[in-house]
N, C-alpha and C positions, 0 to 999 in steps of 0.2 A: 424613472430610468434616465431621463434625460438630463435632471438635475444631477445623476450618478455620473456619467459622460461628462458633464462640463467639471466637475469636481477633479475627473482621472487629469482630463485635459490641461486644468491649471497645475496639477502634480507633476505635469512631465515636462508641462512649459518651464516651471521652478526649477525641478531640477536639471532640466538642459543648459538655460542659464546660470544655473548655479556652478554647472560642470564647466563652462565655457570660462567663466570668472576665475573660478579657483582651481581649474585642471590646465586654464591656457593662457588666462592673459596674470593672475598674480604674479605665475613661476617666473613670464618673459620678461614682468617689469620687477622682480628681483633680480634676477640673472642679469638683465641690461644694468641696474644699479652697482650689482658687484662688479662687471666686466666693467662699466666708467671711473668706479673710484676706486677697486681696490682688484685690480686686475690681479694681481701678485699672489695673494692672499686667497682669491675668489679660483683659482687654479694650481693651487696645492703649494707652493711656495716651492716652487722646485730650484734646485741650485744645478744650475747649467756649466760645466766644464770648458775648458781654453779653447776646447775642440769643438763646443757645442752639443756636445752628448747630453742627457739631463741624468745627472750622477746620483739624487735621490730630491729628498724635501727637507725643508731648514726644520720640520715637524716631526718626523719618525727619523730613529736612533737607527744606524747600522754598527755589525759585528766590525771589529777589526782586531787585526792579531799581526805580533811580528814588535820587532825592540822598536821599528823604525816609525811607527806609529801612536798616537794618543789612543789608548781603549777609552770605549764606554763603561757606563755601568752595567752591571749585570742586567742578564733580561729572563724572566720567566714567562715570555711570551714563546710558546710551542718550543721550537727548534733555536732558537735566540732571535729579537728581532724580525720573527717573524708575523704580519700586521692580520694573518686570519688566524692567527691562535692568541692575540693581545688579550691578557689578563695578568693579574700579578699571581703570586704562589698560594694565596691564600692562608699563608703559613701565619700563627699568632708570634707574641712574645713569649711565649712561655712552652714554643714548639722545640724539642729537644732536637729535629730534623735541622730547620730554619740554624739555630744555636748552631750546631757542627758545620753545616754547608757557611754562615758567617764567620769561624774561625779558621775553616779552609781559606776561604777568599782571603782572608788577612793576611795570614802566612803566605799564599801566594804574590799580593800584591808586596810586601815587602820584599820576599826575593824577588822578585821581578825589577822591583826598584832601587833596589840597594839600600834597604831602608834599615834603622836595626830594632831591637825587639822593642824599644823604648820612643819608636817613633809615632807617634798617631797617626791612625787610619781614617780618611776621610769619610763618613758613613756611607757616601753616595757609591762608592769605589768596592762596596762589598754588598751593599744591597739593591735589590731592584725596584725597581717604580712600579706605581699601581697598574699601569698601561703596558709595562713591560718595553716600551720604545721611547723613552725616554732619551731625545737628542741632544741632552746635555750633561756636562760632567760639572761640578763648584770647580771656582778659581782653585782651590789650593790642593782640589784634586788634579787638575792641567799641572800646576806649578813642580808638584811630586815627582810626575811622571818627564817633563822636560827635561833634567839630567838623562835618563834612559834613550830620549828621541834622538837629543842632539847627540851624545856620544857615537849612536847607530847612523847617523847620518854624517857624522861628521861636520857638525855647525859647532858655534860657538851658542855654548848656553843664553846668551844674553839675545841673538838673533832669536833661537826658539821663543824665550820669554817673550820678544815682541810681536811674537807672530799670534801668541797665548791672549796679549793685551789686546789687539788687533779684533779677535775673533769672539771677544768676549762683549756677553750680551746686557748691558742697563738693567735694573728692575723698570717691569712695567709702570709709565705714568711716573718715572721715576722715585717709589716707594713700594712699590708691589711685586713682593719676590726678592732674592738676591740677586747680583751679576751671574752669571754665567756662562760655560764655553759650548758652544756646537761643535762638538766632536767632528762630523764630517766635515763641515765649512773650516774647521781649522786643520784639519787632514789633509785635504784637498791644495790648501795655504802652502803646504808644506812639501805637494808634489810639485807644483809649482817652481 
């Protein structure tokens, strides 16, 4: 019995300690490492407006609509761009659904853009990301739609383009990935 009692006793000493390590001091000395070197990063990457509001994250995609604006890509997250229904359509290549809803978006995005039957269509521009919030659009999907922005806002095409270059992101490590645009951050550029 009493060999049983010293047995329980080292079991619960283990795992108090064990709890104390890995329930209290791991998490603080990660958290303090992310808070010292990558503050930014380590609290969601949020992009703070003129006025100091927090307008979203450089990481999840927002809806936008309207001539005067760069859209995203489509989302098949819930409602669009919504972060508690993120997932993609599930749809295959050989989905006859998927197929019709892509040559919908096609024909929209061309009228929308002034674009004509014989223009290519950016793939990004019609279909959705696996995550559904995809906060990026390809350069030559920005570049497309910048005759439509600037017209509505009344800029000179070449301002918009710079505002396109401006917001546009490197491949990681510089080979990992294509450049890229952040739709809000370069939205945002443009309320400015």
């Amino acid at each position: 019995m009493k060999q049983l009692l010293s047995e329980i006793r080292g079991a619960v000493m283990a795992t108090l300690i064990l709890a104390a390590v890995c329930c209290g001091a791991y998490p603080l000395v990660v958290w303090g490492i992310a808070q010292a070197g990558f503050r930014d990063q380590a609290n969601g990457s949020l992009i703070v407006g003129k006025d100091g509001t927090v307008c979203g994250s450089k990481l999840l995609g927002q809806n936008f609509a309207g001539e005067k604006y760069f859209h995203p890509r489509p989302s098949a997250a819930g409602n669009g761009y919504d972060a508690a229904n993120s997932s993609g359509s599930n749809l295959g290549p050989t989905s006859q659904k998927l197929n019709d809803a892509v040559k919908e978006r096609i024909a929209a995005y061309r009228t929308e853009n002034g674009l004509s039957e014989t223009n290519a269509v950016p793939a990004d521009a019609v279909t959705a990301s696996g995550s559904g919030l995809d906060p990026h659009i390809s350069v030559r999907n920005a570049e497309l739609q910048a005759p439509r922005v600037a017209k509505a806002r009344g800029l000179p095409l070449e301002q918009v383009l710079t505002l396109v270059r401006s917001n546009t992101d490197t491949p990681e490590l510089g080979v990992l990935g294509e450049p890229r645009v952040n739709v809000l951050a370069l939205n945002l550029a443009l309320d400015e």
